[in-house]
N, C-alpha and C positions, 0 to 999 in steps of 0.2 A: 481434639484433633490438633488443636496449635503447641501442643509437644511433639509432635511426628516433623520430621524433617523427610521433605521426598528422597529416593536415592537415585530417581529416575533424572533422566538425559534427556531436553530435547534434538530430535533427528532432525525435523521440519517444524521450519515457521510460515504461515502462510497469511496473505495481508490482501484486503479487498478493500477499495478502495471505490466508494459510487457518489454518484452527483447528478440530481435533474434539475434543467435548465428550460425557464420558460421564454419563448424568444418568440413576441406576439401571441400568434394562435397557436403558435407549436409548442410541444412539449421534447425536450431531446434527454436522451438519459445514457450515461458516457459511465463504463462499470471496467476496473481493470482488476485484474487480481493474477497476485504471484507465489510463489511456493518455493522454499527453499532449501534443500538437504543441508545439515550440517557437517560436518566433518566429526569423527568420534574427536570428544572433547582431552582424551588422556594423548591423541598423535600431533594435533594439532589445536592449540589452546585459544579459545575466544571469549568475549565478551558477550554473551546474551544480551544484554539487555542494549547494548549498542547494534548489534545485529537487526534486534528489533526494531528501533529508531531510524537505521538506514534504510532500513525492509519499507518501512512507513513512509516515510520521507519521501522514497523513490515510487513508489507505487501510487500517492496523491500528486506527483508531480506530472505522470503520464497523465492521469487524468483531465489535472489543470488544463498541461496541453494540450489535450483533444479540446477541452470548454472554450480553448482560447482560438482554434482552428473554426471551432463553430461559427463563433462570434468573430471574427477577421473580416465578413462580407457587411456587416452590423455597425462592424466601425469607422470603416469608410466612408460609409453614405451618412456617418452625423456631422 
C-alpha cells in the first residue's frame, strides 16, 4: 500500500477537543468540538496541514477557556 498515492480531497476537518477537571469533590468535564468545510482545493488553494494546526489550536483554546472560567471562583479565594 505505500506505493498508492491517495487522489482523494479533504472536504472536512473536524477537531474535539475534552478535558476533566477535578476541583475538590467535583469532577467538571469541558468537551468542544468543530468541523470544517473546505473549500474545493483546485478554486481556492490551501494548506492542510496548517488548516489542521489552526483547527487544533483553536478548538483546545475554547476549552482552556471554559477550564479557566471554571477555576476563576478557585483563585480568588487562595
Amino acid at each position: 500500500m505505500s506505493e498508492y498515492i491517495s487522489k482523494a480531497t479533504p472536504t472536512v476537518i473536524r477537531a474535539n477537543s475534552r478535558c476533566t477537571v477535578k476541583i475538590k469533590d467535583n469532577f467538571y468535564s469541558i468537551e468542544y468540538t468543530e468541523e470544517r468545510s473546505l473549500p474545493d482545493i483546485n478554486e481556492v488553494p490551501y494548506d492542510i496541514d496548517k488548516e489542521r494546526q489552526l483547527l487544533w489550536q483553536e478548538v483546545n483554546e475554547v476549552v482552556d477557556d471554559q477550564i479557566d472560567d471554571i477555576l476563576q471562583p478557585y483563585k480568588k479565594n487562595s
